[in-house]
C-alpha positions as CSV (number, residue, x, y, z in Angstrom):
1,X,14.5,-53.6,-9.1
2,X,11.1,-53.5,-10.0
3,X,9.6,-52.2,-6.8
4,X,12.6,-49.2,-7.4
5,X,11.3,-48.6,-10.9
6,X,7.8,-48.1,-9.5
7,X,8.8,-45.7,-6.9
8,X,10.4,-43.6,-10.2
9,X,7.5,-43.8,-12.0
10,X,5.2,-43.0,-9.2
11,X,7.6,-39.8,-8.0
12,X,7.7,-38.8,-11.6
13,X,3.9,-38.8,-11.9
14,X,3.8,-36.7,-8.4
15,X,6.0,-34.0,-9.3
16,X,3.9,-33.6,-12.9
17,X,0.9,-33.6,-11.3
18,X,2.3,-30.6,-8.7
19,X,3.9,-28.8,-11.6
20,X,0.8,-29.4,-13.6
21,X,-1.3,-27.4,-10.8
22,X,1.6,-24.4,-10.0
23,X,1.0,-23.6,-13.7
24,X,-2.3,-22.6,-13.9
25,X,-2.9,-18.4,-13.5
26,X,-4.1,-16.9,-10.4
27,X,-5.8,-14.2,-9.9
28,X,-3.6,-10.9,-10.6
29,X,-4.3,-9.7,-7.1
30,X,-2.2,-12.5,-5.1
31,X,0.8,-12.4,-7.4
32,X,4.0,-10.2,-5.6
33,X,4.3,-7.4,-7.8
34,X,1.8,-4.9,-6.5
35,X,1.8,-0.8,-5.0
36,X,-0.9,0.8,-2.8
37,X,-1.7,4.5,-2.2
38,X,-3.7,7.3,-2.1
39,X,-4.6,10.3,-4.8
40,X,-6.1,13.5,-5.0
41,X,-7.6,12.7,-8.0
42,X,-10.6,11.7,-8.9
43,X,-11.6,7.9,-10.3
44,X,-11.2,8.5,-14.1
45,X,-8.6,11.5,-13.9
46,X,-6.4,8.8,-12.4
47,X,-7.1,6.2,-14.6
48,X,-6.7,8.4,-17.4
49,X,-3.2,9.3,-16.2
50,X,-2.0,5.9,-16.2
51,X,-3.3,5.0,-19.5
52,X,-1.3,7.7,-20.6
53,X,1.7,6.1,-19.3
54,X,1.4,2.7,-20.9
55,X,2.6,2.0,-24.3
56,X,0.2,2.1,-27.5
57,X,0.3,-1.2,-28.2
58,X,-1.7,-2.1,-24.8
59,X,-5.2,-3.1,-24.5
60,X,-7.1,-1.3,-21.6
61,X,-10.4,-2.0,-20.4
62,X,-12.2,0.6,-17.6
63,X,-15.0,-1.0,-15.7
64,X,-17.2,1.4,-13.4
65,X,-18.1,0.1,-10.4
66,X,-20.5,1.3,-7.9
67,X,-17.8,3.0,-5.7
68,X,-14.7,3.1,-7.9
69,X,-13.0,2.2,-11.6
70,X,-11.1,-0.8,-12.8
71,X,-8.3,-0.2,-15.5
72,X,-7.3,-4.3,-16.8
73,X,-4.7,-4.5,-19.3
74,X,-4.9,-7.2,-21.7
75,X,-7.9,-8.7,-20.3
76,X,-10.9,-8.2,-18.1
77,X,-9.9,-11.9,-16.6
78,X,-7.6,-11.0,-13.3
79,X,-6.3,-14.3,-14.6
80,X,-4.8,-13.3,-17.7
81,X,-4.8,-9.9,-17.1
82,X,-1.4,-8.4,-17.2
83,X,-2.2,-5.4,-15.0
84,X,-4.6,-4.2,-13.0
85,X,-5.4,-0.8,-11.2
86,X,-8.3,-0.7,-8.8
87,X,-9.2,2.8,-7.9
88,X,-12.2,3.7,-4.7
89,X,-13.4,7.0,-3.4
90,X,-12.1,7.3,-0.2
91,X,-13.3,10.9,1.1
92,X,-11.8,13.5,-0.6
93,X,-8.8,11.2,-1.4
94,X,-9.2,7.7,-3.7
95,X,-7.2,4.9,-2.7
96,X,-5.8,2.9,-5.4
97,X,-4.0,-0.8,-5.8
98,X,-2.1,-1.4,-8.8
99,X,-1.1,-5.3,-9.9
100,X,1.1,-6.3,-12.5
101,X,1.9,-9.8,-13.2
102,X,5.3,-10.2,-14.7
103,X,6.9,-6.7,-14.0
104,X,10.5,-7.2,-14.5
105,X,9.6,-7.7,-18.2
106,X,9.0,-3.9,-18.5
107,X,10.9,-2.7,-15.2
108,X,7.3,-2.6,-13.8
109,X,6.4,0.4,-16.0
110,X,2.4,-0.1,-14.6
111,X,3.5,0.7,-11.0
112,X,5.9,3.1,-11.7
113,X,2.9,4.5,-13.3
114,X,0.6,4.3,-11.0
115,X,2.9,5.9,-8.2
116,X,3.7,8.8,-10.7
117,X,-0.1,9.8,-11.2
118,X,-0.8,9.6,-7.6
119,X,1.7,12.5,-6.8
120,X,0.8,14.9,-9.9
């Protein structure tokens, strides 16, 4: 009996410690939820559109980069950041990624965004 109720307190301790480590944030980039394309527009024209898109309440951040522009939403941490849009000249097109972490909250209203101002 007591060799059973170690084995239960070990397991127990195992599966916390796992849990424990799956909870921490990753970086925004690695999550699943996450669009890639191309735009006519420039850097901040794009950025601008999908700012436009997101609701008042949310908290944007641009950071200028040496050959592109960052759009964070909520943070500048990609690991609390709820979104993310990465935008880099590319020629006379700029490629962008967008990242969202939990996007069926809002039906993925960020990507939706960011695929709408690519096209207009």
């Amino acid at each position: 009996m007591k060799s059973s109720t170690s084995n239960e307190v070990i397991l127990a301790f195992v599966v916390s410690f796992f849990l424990a480590g799956c909870a921490q944030n990753q970086d925004i980039r690695m999550g699943d939820d996450y669009t890639a394309g191309t735009t006519a527009k420039s850097s901040s024209d794009y950025v601008a559109c999908v700012q436009s898109e997101l609701p008042g309440s949310s908290k944007t951040y641009t950071v200028k980069e040496d050959n592109g522009l960052k759009l964070f939403v909520d943070s500048t941490d990609p690991t609390t950041a709820t979104g993310l849009i990465e935008v880099s000249a590319a020629g006379s097109q700029h490629q962008f990624s967008a990242y969202q972490r939990d996007a069926w909250y809002d039906k993925g209203r960020l990507l939706d965004a960011a695929l709408m101002c690519s096209n207009t």
